[in-house]
C-alpha positions in Angstrom: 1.8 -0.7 -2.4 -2.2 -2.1 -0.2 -3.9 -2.0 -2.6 -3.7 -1.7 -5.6 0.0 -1.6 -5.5 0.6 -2.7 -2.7 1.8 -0.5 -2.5 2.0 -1.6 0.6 3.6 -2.8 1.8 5.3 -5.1 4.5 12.0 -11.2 9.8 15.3 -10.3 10.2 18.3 -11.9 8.6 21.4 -11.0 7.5 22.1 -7.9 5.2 22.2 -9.2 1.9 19.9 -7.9 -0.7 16.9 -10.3 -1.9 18.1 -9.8 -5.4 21.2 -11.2 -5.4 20.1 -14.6 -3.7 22.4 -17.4 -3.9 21.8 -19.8 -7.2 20.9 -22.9 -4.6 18.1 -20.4 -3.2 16.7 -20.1 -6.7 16.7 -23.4 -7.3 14.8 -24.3 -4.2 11.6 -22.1 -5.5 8.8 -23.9 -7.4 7.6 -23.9 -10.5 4.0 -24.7 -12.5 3.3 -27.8 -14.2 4.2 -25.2 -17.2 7.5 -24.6 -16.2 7.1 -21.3 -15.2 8.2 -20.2 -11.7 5.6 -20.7 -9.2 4.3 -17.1 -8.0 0.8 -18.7 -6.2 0.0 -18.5 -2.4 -0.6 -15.7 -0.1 1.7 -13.2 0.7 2.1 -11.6 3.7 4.2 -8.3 3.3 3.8 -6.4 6.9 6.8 -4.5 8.1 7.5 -1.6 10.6 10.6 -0.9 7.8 9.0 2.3 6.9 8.6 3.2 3.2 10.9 6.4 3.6 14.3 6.4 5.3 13.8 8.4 8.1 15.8 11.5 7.7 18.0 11.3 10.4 19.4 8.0 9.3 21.2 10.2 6.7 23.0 7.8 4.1 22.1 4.8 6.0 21.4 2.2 4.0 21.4 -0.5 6.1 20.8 -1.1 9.6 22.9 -2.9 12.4 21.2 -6.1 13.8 21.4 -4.7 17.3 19.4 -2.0 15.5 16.8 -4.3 14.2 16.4 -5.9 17.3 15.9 -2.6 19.5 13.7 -1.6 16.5 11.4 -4.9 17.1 11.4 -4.7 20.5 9.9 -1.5 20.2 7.4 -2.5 18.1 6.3 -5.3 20.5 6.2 -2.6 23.2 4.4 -0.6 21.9 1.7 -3.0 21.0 1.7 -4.1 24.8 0.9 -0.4 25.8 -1.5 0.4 23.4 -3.2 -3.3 24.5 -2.7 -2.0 27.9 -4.1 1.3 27.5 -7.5 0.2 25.7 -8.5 -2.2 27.9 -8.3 0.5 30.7 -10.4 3.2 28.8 -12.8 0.0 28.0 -13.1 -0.8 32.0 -13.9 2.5 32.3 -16.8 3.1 30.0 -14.6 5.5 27.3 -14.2 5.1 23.6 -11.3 3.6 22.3 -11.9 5.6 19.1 -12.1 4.0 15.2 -10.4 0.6 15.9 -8.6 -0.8 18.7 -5.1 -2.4 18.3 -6.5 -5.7 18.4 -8.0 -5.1 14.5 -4.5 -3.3 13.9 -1.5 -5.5 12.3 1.2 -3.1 11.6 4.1 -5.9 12.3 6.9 -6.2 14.2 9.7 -6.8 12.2 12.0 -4.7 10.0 12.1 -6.2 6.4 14.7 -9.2 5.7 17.5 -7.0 3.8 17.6 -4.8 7.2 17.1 -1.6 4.9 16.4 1.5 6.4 13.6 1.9 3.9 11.7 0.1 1.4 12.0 2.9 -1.5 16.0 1.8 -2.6 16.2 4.4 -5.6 16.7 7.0 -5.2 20.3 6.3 -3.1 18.6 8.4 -0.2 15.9 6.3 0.6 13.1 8.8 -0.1 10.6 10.0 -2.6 12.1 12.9 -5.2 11.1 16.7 -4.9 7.8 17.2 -6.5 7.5 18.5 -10.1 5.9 22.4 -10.3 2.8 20.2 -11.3 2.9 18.5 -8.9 3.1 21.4 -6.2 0.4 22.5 -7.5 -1.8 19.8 -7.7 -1.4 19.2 -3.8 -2.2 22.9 -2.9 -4.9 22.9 -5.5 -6.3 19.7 -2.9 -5.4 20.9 0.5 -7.4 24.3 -0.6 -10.6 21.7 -2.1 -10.1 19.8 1.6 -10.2 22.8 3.6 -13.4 24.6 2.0 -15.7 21.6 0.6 -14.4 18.8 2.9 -18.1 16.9 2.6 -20.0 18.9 -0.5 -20.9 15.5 -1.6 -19.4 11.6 -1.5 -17.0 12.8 -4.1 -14.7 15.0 -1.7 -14.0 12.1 0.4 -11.4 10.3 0.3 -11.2 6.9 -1.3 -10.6 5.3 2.0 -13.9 6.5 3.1 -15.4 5.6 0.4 -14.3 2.0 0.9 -12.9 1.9 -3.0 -9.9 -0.1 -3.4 -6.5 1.5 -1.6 -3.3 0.6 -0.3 -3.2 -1.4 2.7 -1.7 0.1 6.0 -2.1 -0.9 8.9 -3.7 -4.1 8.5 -5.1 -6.8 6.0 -1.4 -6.5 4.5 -1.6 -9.7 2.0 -2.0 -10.6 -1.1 -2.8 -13.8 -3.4 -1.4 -14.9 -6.3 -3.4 -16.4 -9.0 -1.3 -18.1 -12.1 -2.7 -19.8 -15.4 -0.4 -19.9 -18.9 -1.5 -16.8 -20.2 -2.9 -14.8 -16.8 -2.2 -13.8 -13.7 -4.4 -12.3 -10.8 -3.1 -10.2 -7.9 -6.1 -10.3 -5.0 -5.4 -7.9 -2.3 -6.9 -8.5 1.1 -7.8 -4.9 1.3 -11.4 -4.4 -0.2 -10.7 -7.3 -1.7 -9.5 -5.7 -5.1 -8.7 -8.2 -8.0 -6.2 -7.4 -10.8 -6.5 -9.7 -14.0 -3.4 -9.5 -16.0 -2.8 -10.9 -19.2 0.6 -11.6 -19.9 -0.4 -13.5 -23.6 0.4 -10.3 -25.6 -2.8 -9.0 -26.0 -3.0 -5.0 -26.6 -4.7 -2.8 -24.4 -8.2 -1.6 -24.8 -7.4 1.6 -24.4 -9.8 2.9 -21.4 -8.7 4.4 -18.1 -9.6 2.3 -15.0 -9.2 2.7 -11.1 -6.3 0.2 -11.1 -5.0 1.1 -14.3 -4.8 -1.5 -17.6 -1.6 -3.6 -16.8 0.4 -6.3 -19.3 2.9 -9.0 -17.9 5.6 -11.2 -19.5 8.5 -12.8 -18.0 11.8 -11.9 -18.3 13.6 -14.6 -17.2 12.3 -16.0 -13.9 10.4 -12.4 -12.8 6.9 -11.5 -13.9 7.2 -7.9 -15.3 3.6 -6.0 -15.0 3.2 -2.2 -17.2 0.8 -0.3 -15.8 -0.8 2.7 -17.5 -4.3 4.2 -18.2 -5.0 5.3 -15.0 -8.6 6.7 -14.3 -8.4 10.7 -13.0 -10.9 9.5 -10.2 -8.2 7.8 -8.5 -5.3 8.7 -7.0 -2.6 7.1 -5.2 -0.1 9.6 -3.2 -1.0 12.3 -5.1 0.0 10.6 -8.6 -1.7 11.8 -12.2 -3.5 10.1 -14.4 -0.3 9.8 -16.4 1.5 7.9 -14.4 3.3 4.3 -15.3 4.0 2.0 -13.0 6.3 -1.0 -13.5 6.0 -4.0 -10.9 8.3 -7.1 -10.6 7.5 -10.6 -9.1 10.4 -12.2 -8.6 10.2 -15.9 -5.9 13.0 -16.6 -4.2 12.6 -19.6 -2.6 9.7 -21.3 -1.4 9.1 -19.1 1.2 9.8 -15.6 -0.1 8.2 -13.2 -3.2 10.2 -10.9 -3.8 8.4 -7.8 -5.0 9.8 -4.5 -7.0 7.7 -1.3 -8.0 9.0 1.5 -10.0 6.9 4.6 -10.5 7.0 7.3 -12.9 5.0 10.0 -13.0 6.3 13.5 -14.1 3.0 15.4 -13.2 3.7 14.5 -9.9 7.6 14.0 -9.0 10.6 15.4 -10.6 12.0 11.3 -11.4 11.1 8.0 -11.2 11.7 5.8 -7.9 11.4 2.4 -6.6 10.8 0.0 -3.7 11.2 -3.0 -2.8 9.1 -5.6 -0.8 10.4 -8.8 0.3 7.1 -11.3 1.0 6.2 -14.1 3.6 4.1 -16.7 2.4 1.5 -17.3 4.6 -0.2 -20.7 5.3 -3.6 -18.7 6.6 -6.6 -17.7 3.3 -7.6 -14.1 3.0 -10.1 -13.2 4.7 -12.9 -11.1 3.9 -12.9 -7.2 4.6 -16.4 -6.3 3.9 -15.9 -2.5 4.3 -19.4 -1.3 3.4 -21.1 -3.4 5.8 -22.6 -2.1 9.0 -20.6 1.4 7.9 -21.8 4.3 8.8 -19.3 7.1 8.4 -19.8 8.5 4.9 -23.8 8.6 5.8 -22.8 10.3 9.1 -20.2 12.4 7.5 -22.6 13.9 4.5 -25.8 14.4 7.2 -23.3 16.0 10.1 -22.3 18.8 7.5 -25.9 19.6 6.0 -26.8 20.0 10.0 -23.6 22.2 10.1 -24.8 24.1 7.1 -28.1 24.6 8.5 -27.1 26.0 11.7 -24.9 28.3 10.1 -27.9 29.8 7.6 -30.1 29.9 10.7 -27.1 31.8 12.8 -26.6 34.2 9.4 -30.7 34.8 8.9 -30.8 35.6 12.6 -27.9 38.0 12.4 -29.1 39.9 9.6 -32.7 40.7 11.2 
């Protein structure tokens, strides 16, 4: 759920949930020269398997593999057309507006377990009701949006800010770091690193932009508690109170599965999770240097002080 969870984000085979892997899988994934399972590499978790369950698809949990296939196809169409359609508004001289398809890497494929969704609690494949708080909280922000969209850098989003986020439609991987007593999750996206003890050590105790997260191993998965959230960042609307719980579970020695469980009653009225079945991927990160040759936030900040100004001058001429 990238990036910092990764959340996002993220090949189709037959429908039989990750989790319940045959033993001989298991076996199959590697291990450190510790002994303990092997969670290094890059991993590559695009997917057009959306993180909701579209609402028409009801109760369904799963989907056909002649749905998956039409599903794909699309995908690949669609990719063709919008290819199609920039390079004709390029011949012509137009804009083809922030970034063309070429940057964009949204996938093609559903996720391996063929669910309709990646959020697999609750049973309906979608994020719970909102608390009260939470209600409010959002209309507190669409108000703030709508009347001091650029008072300063602070009213801009995170994304423009290039701070670290959630990938979406591209840079979707991660790396794995392992020692005995750490772990580091590096997402490609602003290339945000997480350095998890998983020793026992107690938390310091202050709020950060990712949050101050402990691991240990139950069994063969990596278990990561996340709290102590900084108020200056939020992902999908979430408090500062909310706890996140994240399991790193590989398969085989091609596949990380990964499981996230939020909880956060300032924001929804229960917990829910998703799940994120991984590629490895033979290819390094590469570097997104967001910040470099970037404009926008300049541009955005100087556009509305012109805007300003014109509308003082329009007011001061009125009133004469």
């Amino acid at each position: 759920m990238r990036g910092t969870y990764l959340v996002a984000a993220l090949t189709a085979m037959l429908v039989v949930p990750v989790l319940a892997a045959p033993a001989a899988a298991q076996d199959e994934a590697p291990r450190t020269p510790w002994g303990a399972p092997d969670l290094q590499g890059v991993w590559d978790f695009r997917t057009i398997t959306p993180l909701q369950r579209p609402e028409e698809l009801g109760e369904q949990e799963f989907l056909t593999e002649e749905e998956a296939a039409s599903l794909e196809r699309e995908a690949v169409e669609r990719d063709i057309r919008l290819w199609e359609a920039e390079a004709r508004r390029t011949e012509a001289g137009g804009s083809v507006g922030a970034y063309n398809n070429f940057w964009m890497d949204r996938g093609t494929n559903v996720a391996e377990t063929r669910r309709t969704s990646l959020i697999i609690d609750p049973p309906n494949g979608r994020m719970p009701p909102l608390s009260d708080a939470g209600q409010q909280r959002a209309e507190a922000r669409r108000v703030r949006r709508a009347e001091h969209p650029a008072d300063s850098w602070l009213d801009r989003s995170s994304f423009d800010r290039c701070i670290p986020m959630t990938p979406g439609g591209y840079n979707q991987n991660m790396q794995l770091f392992q020692t005995e007593d750490h772990v580091v999750v590096l997402n490609e996206m602003v290339h945000d690193s997480r350095i998890i003890p998983i020793d026992g050590r107690p938390r310091p105790g202050i709020d950060s932009w990712t949050g101050e997260s402990r691991g240990h191993w139950e069994g063969d998965t990596l278990v990561v508690e996340t709290v102590d959230f900084s108020a200056k960042h939020s992902w999908r609307g979430t408090s500062p109170e909310r706890h996140l719980i994240e399991r790193f579970t590989r398969v085989d020695a091609d596949t990380l599965l990964y499981e996230f469980t939020v909880t956060d009653p300032g924001t929804w009225t229960a917990p829910w999770t998703a799940q994120v079945p991984m590629r490895l991927n033979e290819l390094p990160l590469f570097e997104y240097a967001c910040h470099e040759g970037n404009y926008s936030l300049e541009g955005i900040l100087s556009g509305t002080r012109a805007d300003e100004r014109k509308a003082a001058a329009a007011a001061q001429q009125e009133s004469r």
